[in-house]
C-alpha positions, 0 to 999 in steps of 0.5 A, spaced: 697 352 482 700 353 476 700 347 471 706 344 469 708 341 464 715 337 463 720 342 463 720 350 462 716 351 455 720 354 450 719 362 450 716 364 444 718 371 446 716 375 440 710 372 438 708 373 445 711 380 446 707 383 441 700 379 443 701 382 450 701 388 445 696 387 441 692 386 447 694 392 450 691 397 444 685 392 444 682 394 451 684 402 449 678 404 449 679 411 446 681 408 440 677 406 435 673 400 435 676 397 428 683 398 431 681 394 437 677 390 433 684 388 428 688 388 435 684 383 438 684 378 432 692 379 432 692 378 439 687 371 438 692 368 432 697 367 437 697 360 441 699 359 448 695 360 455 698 366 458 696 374 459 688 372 462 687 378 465 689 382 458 684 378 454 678 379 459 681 387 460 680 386 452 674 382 452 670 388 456 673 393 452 669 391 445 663 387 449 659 393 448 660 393 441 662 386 438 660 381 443 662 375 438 670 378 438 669 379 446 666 370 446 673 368 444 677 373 448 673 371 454 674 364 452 683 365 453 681 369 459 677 363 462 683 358 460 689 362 461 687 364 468 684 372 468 684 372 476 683 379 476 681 381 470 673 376 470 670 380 476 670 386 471 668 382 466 663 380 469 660 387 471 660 388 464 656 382 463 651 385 467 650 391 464 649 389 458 642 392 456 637 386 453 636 384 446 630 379 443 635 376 438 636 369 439 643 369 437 646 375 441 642 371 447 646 365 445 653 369 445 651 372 452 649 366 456 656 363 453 659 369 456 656 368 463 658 361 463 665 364 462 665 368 467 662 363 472 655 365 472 647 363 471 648 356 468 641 355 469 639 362 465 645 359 459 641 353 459 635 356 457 638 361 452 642 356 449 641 351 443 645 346 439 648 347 433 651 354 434 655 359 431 663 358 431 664 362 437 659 359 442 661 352 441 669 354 442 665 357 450 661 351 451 667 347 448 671 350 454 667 350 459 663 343 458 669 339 455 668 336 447 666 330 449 660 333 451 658 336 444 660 330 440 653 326 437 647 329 433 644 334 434 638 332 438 643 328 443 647 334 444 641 339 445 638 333 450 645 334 454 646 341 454 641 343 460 642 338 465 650 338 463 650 346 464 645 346 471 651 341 473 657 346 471 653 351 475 654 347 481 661 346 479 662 352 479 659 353 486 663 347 490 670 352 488 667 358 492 669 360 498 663 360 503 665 353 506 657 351 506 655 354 499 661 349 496 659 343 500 652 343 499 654 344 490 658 338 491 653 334 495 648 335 490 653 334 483 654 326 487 647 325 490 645 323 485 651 323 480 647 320 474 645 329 472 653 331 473 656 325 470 656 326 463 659 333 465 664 330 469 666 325 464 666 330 459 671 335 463 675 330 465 677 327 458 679 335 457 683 335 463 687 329 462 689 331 455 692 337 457 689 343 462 691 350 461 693 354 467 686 358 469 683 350 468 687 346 473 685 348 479 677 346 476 680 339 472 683 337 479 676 338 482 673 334 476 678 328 476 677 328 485 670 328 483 670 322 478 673 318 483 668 320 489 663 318 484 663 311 484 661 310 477 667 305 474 665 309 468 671 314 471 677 309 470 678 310 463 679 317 464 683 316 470 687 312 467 689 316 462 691 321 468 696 317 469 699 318 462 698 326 463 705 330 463 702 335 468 705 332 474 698 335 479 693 330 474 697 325 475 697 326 483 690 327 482 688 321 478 692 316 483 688 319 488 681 318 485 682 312 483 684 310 491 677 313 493 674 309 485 678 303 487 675 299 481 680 293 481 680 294 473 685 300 473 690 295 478 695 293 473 695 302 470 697 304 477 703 298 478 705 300 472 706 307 474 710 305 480 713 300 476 716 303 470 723 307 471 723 312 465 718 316 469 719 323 467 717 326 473 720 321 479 727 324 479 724 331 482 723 327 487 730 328 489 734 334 492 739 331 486 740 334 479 740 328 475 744 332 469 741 336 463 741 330 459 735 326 463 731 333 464 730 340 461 729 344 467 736 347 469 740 346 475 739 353 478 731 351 477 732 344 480 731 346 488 725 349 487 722 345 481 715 342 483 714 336 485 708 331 486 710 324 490 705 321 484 709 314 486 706 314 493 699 316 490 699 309 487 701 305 492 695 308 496 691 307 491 693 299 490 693 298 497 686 300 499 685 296 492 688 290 497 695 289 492 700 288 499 707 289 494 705 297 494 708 297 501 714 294 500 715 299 494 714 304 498 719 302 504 725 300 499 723 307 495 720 312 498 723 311 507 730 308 505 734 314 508 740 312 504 737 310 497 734 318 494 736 324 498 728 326 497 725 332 499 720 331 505 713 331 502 715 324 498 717 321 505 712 324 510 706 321 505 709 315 505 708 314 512 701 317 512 700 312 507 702 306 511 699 308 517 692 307 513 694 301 511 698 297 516 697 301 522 701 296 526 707 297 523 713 301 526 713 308 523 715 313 528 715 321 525 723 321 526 723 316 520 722 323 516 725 327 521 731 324 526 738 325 524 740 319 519 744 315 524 736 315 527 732 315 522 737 309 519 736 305 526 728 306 525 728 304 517 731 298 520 726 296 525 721 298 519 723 293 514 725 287 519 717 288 521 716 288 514 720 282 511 718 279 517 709 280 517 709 281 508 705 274 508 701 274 513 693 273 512 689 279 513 695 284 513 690 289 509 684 290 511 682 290 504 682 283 500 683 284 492 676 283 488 681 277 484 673 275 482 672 282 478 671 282 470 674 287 470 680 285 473 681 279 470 681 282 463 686 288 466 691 282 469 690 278 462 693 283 459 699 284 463 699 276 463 700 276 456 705 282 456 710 277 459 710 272 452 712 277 448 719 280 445 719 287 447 724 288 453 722 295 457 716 291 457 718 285 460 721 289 466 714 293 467 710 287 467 715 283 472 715 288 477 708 289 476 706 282 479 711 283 485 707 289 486 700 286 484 702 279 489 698 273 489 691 277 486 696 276 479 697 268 479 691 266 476 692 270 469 700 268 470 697 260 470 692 261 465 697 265 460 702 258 461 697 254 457 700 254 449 705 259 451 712 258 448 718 255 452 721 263 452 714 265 455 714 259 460 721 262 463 718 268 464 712 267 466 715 262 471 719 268 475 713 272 474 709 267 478 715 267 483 715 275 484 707 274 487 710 271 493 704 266 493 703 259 495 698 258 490 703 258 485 706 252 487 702 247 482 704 250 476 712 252 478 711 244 478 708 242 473 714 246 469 719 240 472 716 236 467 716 240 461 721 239 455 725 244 455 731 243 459 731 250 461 724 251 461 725 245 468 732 249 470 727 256 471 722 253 474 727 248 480 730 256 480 725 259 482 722 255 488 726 256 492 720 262 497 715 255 496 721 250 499 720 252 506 714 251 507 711 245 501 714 239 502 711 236 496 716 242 492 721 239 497 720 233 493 720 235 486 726 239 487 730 233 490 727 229 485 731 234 479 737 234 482 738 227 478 735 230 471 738 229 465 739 236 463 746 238 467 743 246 467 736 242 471 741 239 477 744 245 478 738 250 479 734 244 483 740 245 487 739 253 488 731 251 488 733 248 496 736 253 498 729 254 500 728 248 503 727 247 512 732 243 515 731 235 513 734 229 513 731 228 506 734 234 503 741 233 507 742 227 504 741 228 497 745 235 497 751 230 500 750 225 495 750 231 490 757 232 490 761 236 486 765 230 484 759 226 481 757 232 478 763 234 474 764 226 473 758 227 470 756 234 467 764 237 467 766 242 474 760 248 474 762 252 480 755 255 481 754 247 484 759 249 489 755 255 491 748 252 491 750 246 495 754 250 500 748 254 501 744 249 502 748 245 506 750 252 510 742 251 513 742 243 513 748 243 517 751 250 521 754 256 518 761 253 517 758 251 510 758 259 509 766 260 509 765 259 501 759 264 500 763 269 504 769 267 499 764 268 494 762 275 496 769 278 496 771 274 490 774 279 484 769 278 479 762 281 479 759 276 477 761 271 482 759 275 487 753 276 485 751 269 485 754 268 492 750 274 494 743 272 491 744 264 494 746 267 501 741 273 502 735 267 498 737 261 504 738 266 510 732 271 508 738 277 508 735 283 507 739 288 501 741 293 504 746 288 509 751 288 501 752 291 495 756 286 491 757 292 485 763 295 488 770 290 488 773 288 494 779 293 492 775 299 491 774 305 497 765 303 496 768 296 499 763 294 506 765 286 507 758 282 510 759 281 517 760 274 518 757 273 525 750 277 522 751 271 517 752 266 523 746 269 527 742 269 520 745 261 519 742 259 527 734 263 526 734 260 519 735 253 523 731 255 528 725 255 524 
C-alpha cells in the first residue's frame, strides 16, 4: 500500500538518479571501502523516501566495516520500504561477531530494532543520550515524541517502549496466531504500549514514509482499539493528514474510540467542501485547476471514501444527520458518478446503523432506472423516520465534558466574521443534530445581533424541538431582523408546537414590516388551524401593502400557508413562482413549496431557466398529492 500524498511529488530526477548511483558504487564490494564510505554519505545527502532495497544492499555491504554509516543507511532502508532488501540485512545483522564496547552494542541493537528484531535484546543494550546515528533509529522506530524529556524519563521509557515495538512488530506477521496474540498482549493491558503508540501515531499523522505506512495504519487502529481518550488528539490530527489511508484510518479509529469530544473534527471533515481528496471520489476530472494529478492518471488515482469513514464514526457516536449525509452524497445515483467503493461502504454503514431501512444491494448494483427507483424509496423512508426517537441504537453522551467544551467551540464559530467558517459550522449543527442545541442556546447569551441570526438558523438545522424556547425568545428581540430570522426559521417547530403556532401568529402584527413577512413563512409549517386560517386571510396583501408597500414574498408565503389550510388551489401561485424568469423568485417559491409540503429536493431544480434545455417543470399532481397528505396529517 503506497502512501500517497495529494498529487504525484515532482520528480527531482537528477538528485535521485545520482543517489541510486551512489548507492549502487556503496553496495560494490569490491571497491574500496572509502569509496563506499563517501558514496554512502553522498547517497544519504539526498532527501527523499525511495530506493529502500538499495540502502540496505548498501547498509549490508559496509555493515562489517562502519556500522555508524550502516545505522543511517538501515534507517532510509526502514522508512522507504526495503521489501527485499531487510531480510539480507538482517542475515548480515546476525553474523556480526561480538564485541564488549558499549557503543557498537548500542549501534547493533538499533539495527536489530530496524530489521524487526529482538526488541527485548535492543532494550538491554540500549541507553539514553546516545550518539547521532542511534537516536536518528530509535527516532524511526519508537517515533520522537517518545524520546523528548529528560534524560532520566526517556531511559525510564525506553524498555517498556521497545518491548512493545517487538510485539508490534510481531502483530504484522504472517502467522495469523503469533500476530493475534502481540496484538492481545499490546491492548491487555494497554497502559505499557500506550506511550509507544502515542508516540508513533503523533509520527504517523505528521507524515509517514512509503515503508512506514503499512505499520502507522496499524498503530492508528490500535490507538482506536485502545479506548484510552489519550488517542483522540492524535486522531484527530489524522484528520488533517494529506495522505488520504491515515485520513481513512483516523476516521476509522475514532468509530471504534468514539470519544465524543472529537465529534465536531469529523463533521468537520464531512462538512467542509474544499476537501482535497473528495473529488477522487469521482470517475469525473474535476480540471488541472482543482488537482495536480493529471487526466490520464484520473482513472486509476487511489481513492479512500474518507467522507463515509466519518459518518460511520458519527453515528456510532449517536449524530443521526450522518445519515442523512451520506443518502444525499454518497447513494443519490444522479448527484456524483462515484466509483463503487464510496457507495457500497456506504450501504454497509447504513445497515449497521439503521438496519430497518431499505438498502437493498441494486442500490450500488442495478441499472440506473434501478437504482433510481430504490434511491427513492431509501430517501422517502428516510424523510419519513429521520425524527424518530431511538433510531440509532446509540444515544450521543451530550453530558460529556469533552463534548461540551468541543461543540462550545463550534457554537462560538457561528459569531464570528469569518465565511468558510460559517458554512463549516452550520453544516456541521445539521450534521451533528439535537446533541448541538445546548451549546448553540448557551452561546445566545452576550452574542451581538449579527451572531443572534446566525445561531438562530444553526439551531434550525439540528432539527430539535428542544430548541423551540430559545427560536421564541428571539421573537422578542430588538432587532428587527434578529425577530425576522427567527419567525423564519420556525417553520419545522410549527407543526407540532402550538405555542410556536401562537407566537408566529402574534408577529404577524409586528412593527417591523420585514417580521410580518417572515412569521408569514414561519406558518407555512403550522397544521391545519382555525387559527392559523384566519389570520393568513385577514393578513392580506392589501393590508400589508397599505401598510409596508406591495412585497411579493407575502404573496408567496401566504399562498403557501393557505395552500395547507384550505386545498392545493392556492398552489397554482407557487407553480407560477416556480416557472418564473427569475432565479430568484423561483427559488423562493421553490423553498416555500418544498417547506410547507416536506417536498423532497430532488423533485425541482430551480437553477435552470424555464427556457433552457435542463428545464423539468414540477408535476402539478405530486403537488396535489403532497397538498392532500400534508392536510391529512
Amino acid at each position: 500500500m503506497a502512501a500517497l500524498a495529494l498529487g504525484s511529488p515532482v520528480s527531482a530526477e537528477a538528485p535521485e538518479q545520482a543517489m541510486l548511483r551512489a548507492l549502487r558504487r556503496a553496495s560494490d564490494r569490491s571497491a574500496p571501502v572509502e569509496v563506499r564510505q563517501a558514496c554512502a554519505d553522498e547517497a544519504l545527502a539526498v532527501a527523499g523516501d525511495r530506493e529502500g532495497d538499495a540502502f540496505a544492499a548498501a547498509a549490508s555491504s559496509l555493515l562489517a566495516h562502519d556500522e555508524v554509516r550502516a545505522l543511517r543507511l538501515a534507517v532510509r532502508a526502514r522508512r522507504a520500504g526495503a521489501w527485499n532488501g531487510l531480510p539480507g540485512l538482517r542475515g548480515a545483522v546476525d553474523r556480526l561477531p561480538a564485541r564488549a564496547e558499549a557503543a557498537d552494542e548500542a549501534r547493533r541493537a538499533a539495527l536489530r530494532l530496524c530489521c524487526g528484531l529482538d526488541g527485548g535484546a535492543a532494550a538491554r543494550a540500549l541507553s539514553w543520550p546516545a550518539e547521532a546515528a542511534v537516536q536518528e533509529a530509535l527516532a524511526s522506530c519508537l517515533g520522537p515524541s517518545l524520546l523528548e524529556g529528560e534524560p532520566q524519563v526517556v531511559q525510564a521509557r525506553l524498555g517498556p517502549a521497545l518491548a512493545a515495538r517487538q510485539r508490534l512488530h510481531e502483530a504484522g506477521e504472517a502467522d495469523e496466531s503469533r500476530s493475534r496474540a502481540a496484538l492481545e498482549q499490546l491492548l491487555q493491558p494497554v497502559d505499557a504500549s500506550l506511550p509507544l503508540l502515542l508516540s508513533l501515531g503523533r509520527a504517523a499523522v505528521a507524515g509517514a514514509p512509503p515503508g512506514l505506512l503499512a505499520e502507522s495504519l496499524d498503530v492508528l487502529a490500535l490507538l482506536g482499539a485502545s479506548g484510552r481518550r489519550e488517542a483522540t488528539p492524535v486522531l484527530v490530527a489524522g484528520l488533517e493528514s494529506m495522505q488520504g489511508w491515515v485520513r481513512h484510518q483516523a476516521c476509522a479509529a475514532l468509530a471504534d474510540l468514539r470519544d465524543p469530544a472529537a465529534a465536531v473534527a469529523l463533521a468537520r471533515q464531512v462538512a467542509y467542501a474544499g476537501d482535497p481528496f473528495r473529488a477522487r471520489e469521482s470517475w469525473d476530472y474535476p480540471g488541472s485547476v482543482d488537482t495536480p494529478i493529471p487526466a490520464e492518471a484520473w482513472p486509476t488515482v487511489e481513492y479512500y471514501a474518507i467522507d463515509v469513514a466519518a459518518c460511520d464514526a458519527l453515528l456510532a457516536l449517536g449524530a443521526r444527520g450522518a445519515a442523512g449525509w451520506l443518502v444525499r452524497n454518497a447513494l443519490d445515483p444522479t448527484r456524483r458518478n462515484l466509483r463503487i467503493r464510496v457507495p457500497q461502504d456506504a450501504i454497509d454503514v447504513l445497515r449497521r446503523h439503521l438496519p430497518a431501512a431499505p438498502l437493498p444491494e441494486r442500490l450500488v448494483e442495478g441499472s440506473l432506472p434501478d437504482r433510481w427507483a430504490d434511491w427513492l424509496a431509501l430517501e422517502a423512508w428516510w424523510r419519513a423516520h429521520r425524527d424518530d426517537a431511538g433510531l440509532l441504537a446509540t444515544r450521543f453522551p451530550v453530558e460529556d465534558a469533552g463534548w461540551q467544551a468541543a461543540a462550545a467551540r463550534l457554537a462560538q464559530r457561528l459569531v464570528e466574521p469569518k465565511v468558510l467558517e460559517l458554512m463549516i459550522a452550520k453544516d456541521s449543527c445539521e450534521l451533528l443534530g439535537a446533541a448541538m442545541t445546548p451549546a448553540l442556546v448557551r452561546a445566545l447569551d452576550g452574542a451581538k445581533p449579527g451572531g443572534l441570526t446566525e445561531l438562530a438558523r444553526a439551531l434550525a438545522r439540528t432539527r430539535d424541538p428542544q430548541a423551540a424556547p430559545a427560536l421564541r425568545g428571539l421573537l422578542r428581540a430588538p432587532q428587527g431582523f434578529v425577530r425576522a430570522a427567527a419567525a423564519e426559521v420556525l417553520d419545522h417547530l410549527a407543526r407540532k408546537d402550538g405555542a410556536v403556532v401562537d407566537d408566529l401568529v402574534a408577529a404577524l402584527d409586528d412593527v417591523d414590516c420585514g417580521v410580518r413577512v417572515a412569521a408569514m413563512k414561519g406558518l407555512v409549517g403550522a397544521p391545519v388551524d382555525a387559527r392559523v386560517l384566519a389570520a393568513a386571510l385577514q393578513h392580506d396583501e392589501a393590508s400589508h401593502a397599505q401598510r409596508c408597500g406591495a412585497d411579493a414574498s407575502l404573496r408567496w408565503a401566504r399562498s403557501a400557508v393557505l395552500m395547507v389550510q384550505e386545498g392545493g388551489a392556492h398552489a397554482q401561485v407557487l407553480l407560477e413562482g416556480c416557472a418564473h424568469a427569475d432565479r430568484v423568485v423561483r427559488r423562493s417559491a421553490w423553498d416555500l413549496l418544498r417547506s410547507a409540503l416536506g417536498l423532497p429536493d430532488h423533485l425541482f431544480d430551480p437553477l435552470p431557466s424555464p427556457t433552457s434545455p435542463g428545464w423539468r417543470a414540477i408535476d402539478p399532481a405530486a403537488v396535489d398529492a403532497a397538498v392532500a397528505a400534508r392536510r391529512a396529517r
